[in-house]
C-alpha positions in Angstrom: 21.8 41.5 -6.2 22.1 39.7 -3.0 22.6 39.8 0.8 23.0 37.4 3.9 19.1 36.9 3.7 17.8 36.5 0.6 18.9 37.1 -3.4 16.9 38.8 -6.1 15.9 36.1 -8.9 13.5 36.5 -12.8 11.2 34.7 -14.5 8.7 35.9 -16.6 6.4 37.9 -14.4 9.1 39.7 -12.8 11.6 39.9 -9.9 11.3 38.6 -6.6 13.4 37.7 -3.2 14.6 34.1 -2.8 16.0 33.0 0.7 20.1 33.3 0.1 20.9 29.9 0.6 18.0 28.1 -1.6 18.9 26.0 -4.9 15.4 26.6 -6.0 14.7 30.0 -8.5 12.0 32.2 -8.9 9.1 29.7 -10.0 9.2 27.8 -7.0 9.6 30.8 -5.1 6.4 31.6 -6.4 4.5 28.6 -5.6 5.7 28.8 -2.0 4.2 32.2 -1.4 0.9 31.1 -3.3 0.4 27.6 -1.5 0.6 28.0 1.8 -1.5 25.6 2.8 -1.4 22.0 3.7 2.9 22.4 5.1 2.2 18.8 3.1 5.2 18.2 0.5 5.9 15.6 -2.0 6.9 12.5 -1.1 10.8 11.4 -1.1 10.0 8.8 -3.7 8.2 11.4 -5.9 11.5 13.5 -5.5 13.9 10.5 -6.3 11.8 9.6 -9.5 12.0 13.3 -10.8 15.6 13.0 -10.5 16.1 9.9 -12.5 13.7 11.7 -15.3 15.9 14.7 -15.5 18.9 12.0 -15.5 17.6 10.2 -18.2 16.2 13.1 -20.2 20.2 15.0 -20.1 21.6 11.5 -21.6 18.8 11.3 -23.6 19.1 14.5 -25.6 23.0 14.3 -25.3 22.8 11.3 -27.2 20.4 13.1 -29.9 22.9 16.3 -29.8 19.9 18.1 -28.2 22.4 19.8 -26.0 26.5 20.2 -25.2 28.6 16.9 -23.3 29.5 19.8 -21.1 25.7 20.6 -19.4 24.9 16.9 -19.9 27.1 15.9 -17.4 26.3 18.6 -14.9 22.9 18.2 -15.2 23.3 14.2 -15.0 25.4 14.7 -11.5 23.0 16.8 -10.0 20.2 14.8 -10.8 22.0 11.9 -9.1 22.1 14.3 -6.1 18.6 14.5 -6.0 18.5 10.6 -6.3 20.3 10.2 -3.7 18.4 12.9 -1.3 20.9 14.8 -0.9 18.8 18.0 -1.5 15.8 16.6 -0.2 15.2 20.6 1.7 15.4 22.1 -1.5 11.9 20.7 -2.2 9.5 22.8 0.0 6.3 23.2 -2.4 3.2 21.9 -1.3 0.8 19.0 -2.4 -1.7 21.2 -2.8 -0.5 23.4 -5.6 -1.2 24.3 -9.4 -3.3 20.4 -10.4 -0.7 19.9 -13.3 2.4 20.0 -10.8 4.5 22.5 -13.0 5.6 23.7 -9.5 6.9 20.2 -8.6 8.7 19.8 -12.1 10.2 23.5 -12.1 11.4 23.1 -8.9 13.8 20.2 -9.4 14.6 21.9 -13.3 15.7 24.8 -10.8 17.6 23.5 -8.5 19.0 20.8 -10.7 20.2 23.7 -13.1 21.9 25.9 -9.9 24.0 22.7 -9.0 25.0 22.3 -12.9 25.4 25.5 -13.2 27.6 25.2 -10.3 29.5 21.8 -11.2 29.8 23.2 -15.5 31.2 26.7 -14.4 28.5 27.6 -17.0 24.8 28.9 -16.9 22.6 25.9 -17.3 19.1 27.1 -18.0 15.8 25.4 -16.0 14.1 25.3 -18.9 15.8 25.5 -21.7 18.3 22.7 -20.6 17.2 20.6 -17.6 13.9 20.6 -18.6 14.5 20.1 -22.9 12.0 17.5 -24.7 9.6 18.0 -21.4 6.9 19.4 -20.2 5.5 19.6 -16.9 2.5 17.9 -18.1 4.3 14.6 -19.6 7.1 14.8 -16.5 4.9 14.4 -13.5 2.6 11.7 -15.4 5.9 9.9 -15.5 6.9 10.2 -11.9 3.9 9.0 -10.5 4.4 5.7 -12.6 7.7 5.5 -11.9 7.9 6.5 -7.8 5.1 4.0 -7.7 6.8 1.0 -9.2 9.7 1.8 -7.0 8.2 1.9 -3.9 6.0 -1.2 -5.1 9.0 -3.0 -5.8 10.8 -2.0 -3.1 8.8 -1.9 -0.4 5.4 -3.1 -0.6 6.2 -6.2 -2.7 8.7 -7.7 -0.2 6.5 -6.5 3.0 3.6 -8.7 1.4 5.9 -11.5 1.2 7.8 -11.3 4.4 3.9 -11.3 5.8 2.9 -13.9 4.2 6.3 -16.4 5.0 5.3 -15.4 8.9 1.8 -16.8 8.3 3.3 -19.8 7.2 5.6 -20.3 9.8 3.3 -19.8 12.8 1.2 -22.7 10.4 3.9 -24.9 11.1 3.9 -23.9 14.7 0.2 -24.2 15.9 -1.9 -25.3 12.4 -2.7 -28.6 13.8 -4.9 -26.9 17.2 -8.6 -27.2 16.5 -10.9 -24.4 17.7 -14.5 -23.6 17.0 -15.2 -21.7 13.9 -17.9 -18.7 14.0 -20.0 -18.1 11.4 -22.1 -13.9 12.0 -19.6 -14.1 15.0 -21.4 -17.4 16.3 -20.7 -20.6 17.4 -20.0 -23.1 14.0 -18.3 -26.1 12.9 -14.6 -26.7 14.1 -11.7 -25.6 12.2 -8.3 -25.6 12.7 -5.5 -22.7 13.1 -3.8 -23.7 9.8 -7.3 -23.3 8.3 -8.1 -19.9 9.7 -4.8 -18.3 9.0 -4.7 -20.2 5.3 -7.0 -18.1 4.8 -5.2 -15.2 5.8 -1.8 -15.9 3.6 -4.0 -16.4 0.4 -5.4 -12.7 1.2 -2.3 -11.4 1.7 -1.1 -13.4 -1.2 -4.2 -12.7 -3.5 -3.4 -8.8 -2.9 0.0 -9.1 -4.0 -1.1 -10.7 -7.6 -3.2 -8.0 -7.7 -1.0 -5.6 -6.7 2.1 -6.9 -9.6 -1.3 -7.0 -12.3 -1.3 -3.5 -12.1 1.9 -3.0 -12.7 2.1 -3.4 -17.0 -0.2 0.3 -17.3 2.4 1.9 -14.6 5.1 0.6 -17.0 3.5 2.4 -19.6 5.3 6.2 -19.2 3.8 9.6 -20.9 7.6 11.1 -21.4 8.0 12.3 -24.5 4.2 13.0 -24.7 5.2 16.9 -24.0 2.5 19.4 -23.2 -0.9 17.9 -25.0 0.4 14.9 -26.1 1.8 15.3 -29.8 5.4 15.6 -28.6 5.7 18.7 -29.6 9.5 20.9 -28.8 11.0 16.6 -28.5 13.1 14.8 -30.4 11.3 12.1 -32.0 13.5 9.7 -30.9 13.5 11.3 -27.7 10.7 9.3 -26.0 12.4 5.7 -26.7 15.9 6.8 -25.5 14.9 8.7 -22.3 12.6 5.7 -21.3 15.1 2.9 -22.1 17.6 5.6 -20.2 14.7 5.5 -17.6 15.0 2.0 -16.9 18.4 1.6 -17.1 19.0 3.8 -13.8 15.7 3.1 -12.2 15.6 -1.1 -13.0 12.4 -0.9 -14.0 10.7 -2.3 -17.1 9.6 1.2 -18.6 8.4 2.2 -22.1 6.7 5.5 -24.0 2.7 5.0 -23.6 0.7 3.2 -26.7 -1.1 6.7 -26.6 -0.3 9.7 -25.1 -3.3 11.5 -24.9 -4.8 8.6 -22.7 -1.5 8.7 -20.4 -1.4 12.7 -20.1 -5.4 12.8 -19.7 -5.9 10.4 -17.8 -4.4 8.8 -14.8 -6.4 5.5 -14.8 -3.3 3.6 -14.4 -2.8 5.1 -10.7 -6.6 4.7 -10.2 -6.1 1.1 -11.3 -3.2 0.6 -8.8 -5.0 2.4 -5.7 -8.1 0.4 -6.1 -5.5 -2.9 -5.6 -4.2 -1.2 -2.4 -7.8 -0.6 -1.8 -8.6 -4.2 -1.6 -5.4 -5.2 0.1 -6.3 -2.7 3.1 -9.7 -4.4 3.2 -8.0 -7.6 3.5 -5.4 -6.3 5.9 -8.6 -5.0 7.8 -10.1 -8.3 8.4 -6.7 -10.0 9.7 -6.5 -7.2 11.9 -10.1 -7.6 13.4 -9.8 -11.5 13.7 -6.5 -11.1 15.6 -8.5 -8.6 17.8 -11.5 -10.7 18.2 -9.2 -13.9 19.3 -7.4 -11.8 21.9 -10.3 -10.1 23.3 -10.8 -10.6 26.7 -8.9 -11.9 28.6 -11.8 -12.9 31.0 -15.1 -11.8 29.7 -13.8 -12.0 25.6 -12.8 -14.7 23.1 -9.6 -15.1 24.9 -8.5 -17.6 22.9 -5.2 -16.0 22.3 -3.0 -13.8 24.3 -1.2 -11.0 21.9 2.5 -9.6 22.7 1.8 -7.1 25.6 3.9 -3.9 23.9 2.4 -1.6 25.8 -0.2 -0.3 28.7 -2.9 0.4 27.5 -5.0 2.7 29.4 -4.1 5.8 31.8 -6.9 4.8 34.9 -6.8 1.3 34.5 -3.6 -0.6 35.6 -2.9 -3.9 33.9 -4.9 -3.7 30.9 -3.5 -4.4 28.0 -5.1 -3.7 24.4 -4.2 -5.1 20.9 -2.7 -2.2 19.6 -0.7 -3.2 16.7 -4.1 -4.5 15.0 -5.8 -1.4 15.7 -2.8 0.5 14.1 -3.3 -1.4 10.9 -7.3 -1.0 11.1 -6.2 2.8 11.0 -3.8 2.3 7.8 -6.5 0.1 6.7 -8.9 3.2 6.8 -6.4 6.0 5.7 -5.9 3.7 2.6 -9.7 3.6 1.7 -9.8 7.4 2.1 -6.8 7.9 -0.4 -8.3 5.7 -2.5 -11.6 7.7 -3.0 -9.5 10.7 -3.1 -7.3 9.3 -6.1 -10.8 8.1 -7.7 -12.2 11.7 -7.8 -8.7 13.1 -8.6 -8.6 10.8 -11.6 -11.7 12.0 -13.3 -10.3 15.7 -13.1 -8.4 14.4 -16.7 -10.3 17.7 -19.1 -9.6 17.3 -22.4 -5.9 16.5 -22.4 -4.7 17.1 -18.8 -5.0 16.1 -15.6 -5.0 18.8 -13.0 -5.0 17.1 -9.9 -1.6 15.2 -10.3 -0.1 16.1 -6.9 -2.9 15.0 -4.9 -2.2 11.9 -6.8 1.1 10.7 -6.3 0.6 12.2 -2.3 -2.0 9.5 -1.7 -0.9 6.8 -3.8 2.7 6.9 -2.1 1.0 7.3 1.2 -1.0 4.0 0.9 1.8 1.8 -0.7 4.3 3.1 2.4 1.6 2.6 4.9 0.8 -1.1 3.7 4.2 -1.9 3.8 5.1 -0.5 6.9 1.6 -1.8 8.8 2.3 -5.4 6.9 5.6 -5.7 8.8 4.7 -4.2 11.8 1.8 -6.9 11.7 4.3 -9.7 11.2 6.9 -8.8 13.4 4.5 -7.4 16.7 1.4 -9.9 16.4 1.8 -12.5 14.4 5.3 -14.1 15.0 4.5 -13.6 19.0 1.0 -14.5 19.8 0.6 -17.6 21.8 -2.7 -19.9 21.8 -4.6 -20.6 25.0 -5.5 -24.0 24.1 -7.1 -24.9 27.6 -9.9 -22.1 26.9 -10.5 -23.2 23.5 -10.6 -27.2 23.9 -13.2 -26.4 26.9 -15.3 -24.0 24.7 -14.8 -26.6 21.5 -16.0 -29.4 23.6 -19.1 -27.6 24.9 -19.8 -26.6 21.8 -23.8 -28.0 20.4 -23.2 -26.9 17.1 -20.9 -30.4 16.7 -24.1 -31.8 16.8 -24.1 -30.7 13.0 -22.1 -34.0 12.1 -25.1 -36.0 13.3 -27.4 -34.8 10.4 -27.1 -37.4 7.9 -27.6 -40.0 11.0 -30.7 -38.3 12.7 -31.6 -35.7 10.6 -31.9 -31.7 11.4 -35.0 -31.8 13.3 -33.5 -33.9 15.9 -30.1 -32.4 16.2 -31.7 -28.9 16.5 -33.5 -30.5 19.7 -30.2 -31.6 20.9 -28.6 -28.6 20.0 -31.3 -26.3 22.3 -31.2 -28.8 24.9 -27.2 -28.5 25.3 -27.2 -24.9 24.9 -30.1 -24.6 27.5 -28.2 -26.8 30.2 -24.6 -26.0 29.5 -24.1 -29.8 28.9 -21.8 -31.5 26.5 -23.2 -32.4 23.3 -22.4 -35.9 23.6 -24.0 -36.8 26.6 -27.5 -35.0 25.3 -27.1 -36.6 21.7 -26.8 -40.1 24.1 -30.0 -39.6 25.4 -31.9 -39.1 22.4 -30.5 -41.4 20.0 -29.7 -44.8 19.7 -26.1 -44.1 19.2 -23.3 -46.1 21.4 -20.8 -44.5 23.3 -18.2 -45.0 20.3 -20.3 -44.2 17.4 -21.3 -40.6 18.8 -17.5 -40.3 19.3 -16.5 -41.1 16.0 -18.8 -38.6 14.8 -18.8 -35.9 17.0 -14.3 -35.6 16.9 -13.7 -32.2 16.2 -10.8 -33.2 14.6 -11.7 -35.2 11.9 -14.9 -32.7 11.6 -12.3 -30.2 10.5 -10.9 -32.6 7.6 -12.1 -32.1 3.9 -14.8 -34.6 3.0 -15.9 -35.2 6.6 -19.2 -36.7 8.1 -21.6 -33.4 8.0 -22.6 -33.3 4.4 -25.7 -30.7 5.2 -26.1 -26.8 3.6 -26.0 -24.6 6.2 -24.7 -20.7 7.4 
């Protein structure tokens, strides 16, 4: 029964009206009219890894003679469509829905088994076909892992590097300027741009290590697990061949978890993961500040560089212009931390043998990894590669600065450098000439040992502690 508007569709609780021109059935039907609430809806990478699992479960249980060449094949090209995203509409359940995400999983068995259904000529059944040897409770488990790694791979992984290679070139470019280091945002010893931003790349490149670490547990699938974990309704060589099946399609290294009551129960594999975006956002945090920090300014700030000018940057003010692309990525930065606690309370929610706050899961985790990616690049490519160094402002402030006075310590000792130090700050005069009057140095001893250059060099003349 059917009109322009809607059609009549069954599942177990009854009949109810589905909009005419959906793929979806009944179940997900149902989940639209009961979650109403966020208009939030899983991810495209979350989609695309449901397909491959439908994919690889049809050859799968083809293979073991679980079900007819006929509905493997259907059910294999219209899980390709989803793939590809070429139903991506035909997804419109929320995040916030039943914790296990059985909305999420019967959704793409429905509308997977209408295009089969349409491509066999045949009825192909949601359950008893696209989703045979599954459960919802072993399927969305395995799409987290799987979306993850993808968009890891795909899209974090290379962002990370591309960020990193910028770094390195704007090394090469301006490494060899010196400029004063700060200590609790203070005047310190000199260092050198190369020095500062080395410090940068081996965040960026730290977080990356991390980042692949994680990636052996989110290799580790819970397919074949089924609904608490025995395998029960599956083939039992069902979970081998769908995840080498898995891998095949997707290129990723997957296999059936050592245990499957840990991978059903428990989703410490995304917390695991998360926590390394965590730490990356922290880091990506403190590039983003330093960059601010060095811009600020122009007149009464740091000022010793001068950002790409991308935009105006206030309504009342005419010519100012603010260091926006580091304040976006403080925001990622932020939104990342959030997810993060949000994943680390939703992975507790693992009673007995389920997790039932899955969605909320794979929502945040996705999030964070595309955000990273995205704010890595746009960090590269709009403030890093373009920023130019006002060296004039920094050689006058390095010059004047009475901390150089440091190098003198094993010469004079720190009483009488700090004396020096307070008397230069107090006049505005340069180190040198106050450490000229107070010691017995010559003119080309106190410049040996006050160059900020060789100051800067590993092994130099300051040998004291200090903060």
């Amino acid at each position: 029964m059917a009109n322009d508007n809607f059609r009549i569709e069954r599942d177990s609780l009854g009949e109810l009206k589905v909009p005419g021109d959906a793929l979806w059935g009944a179940q997900t039907q149902r989940a639209v009219d009961n979650f109403p609430i966020s208009g939030l809806r899983m991810p495209r990478d979350f989609i695309r890894a449901l397909g491959l699992i439908k994919w690889a479960a049809a050859t799968a249980n083809l293979e073991l003679d679980g079900i007819d060449a006929k509905r493997a094949a259907a059910i294999q090209k219209a899980s390709i469509e989803v793939v590809e995203g070429k139903h991506d509409k035909q997804f419109p359940v929320d995040v916030f829905q039943t914790g296990s995400g059985t909305s999420s999983n019967m959704n793409a068995n429905e509308v997977v088994a209408h295009l089969a259904s349409q491509f066999a000529g045949i009825a192909v059944h949601p359950n008893d076909h696209v989703n045979m040897s599954q459960s919802s409770n072993d399927v969305i488990p395995t799409a987290i892992h799987v979306s993850a790694l993808l968009a890891v791979e795909q899209h974090l992984l290379p962002a990370l590097a591309y960020l990193s290679a910028v770094v390195s070139r704007r090394i090469g470019e301006i490494g060899d300027i010196v400029k004063t280091g700060r200590t609790h945002l203070m005047d310190a010893m000199p260092v050198t741009f190369g020095q500062e931003m080395s410090g940068w790349r081996t965040q960026v490149e730290h977080g990356s290590a991390r980042v692949m670490e994680s990636r052996a547990r989110l290799q580790m699938i819970a397919l074949g697990g089924t609904a608490v974990g025995t395998g029960v309704n599956a083939h039992p060589r069902f979970a081998q061949r769908a995840a080498r099946y898995l891998s095949v399609k997707s290129g990723l290294e997957l296999k059936p978890a050592t245990n499957y009551f840990e991978a059903m129960s428990s989703q410490d594999a995304a917390v695991e993961l998360s926590g390394q975006l965590r730490t990356l956002a922290v880091s990506m945090m403190k590039i983003a500040n330093d960059l601010r920090w060095m811009n600020s300014g122009p007149l009464a700030g740091l000022g010793e560089i001068s950002l790409p000018a991308l935009q105006p940057g206030s309504s009342i003010m005419p010519g100012k212009v603010n260091p926006v692309i580091p304040e976006a990525v403080a925001m990622v930065a932020a939104q990342v931390m959030g997810n993060d606690a949000t994943i680390a309370i939703a992975g507790q929610a693992g009673n007995f043998q389920l997790n039932v706050m899955l969605p909320v899961i794979a929502y945040n985790l996705l999030q964070s990894v595309d955000l990273l990616a995205n704010a890595a690049r746009a960090l590269a490519d709009s403030a890093l590669a373009g920023f130019t160094v006002n060296e004039q402002r920094i050689g006058e402030a390095l010059n004047r600065n009475p901390i150089l006075v440091t190098a003198l310590n094993p010469v004079i000792g720190y009483e009488a450098g700090a004396k020096i130090a307070k008397e230069a700050y107090a006049t505005g005069r340069p180190i040198k000439d106050v450490a000229a009057e107070h010691t017995q140095l010559s003119d080309e001893e106190l410049t040996k040992y006050l160059d900020p250059r060789e100051l800067t060099k590993a092994g130099g003349k300051a040998h004291g502690g200090g903060g």
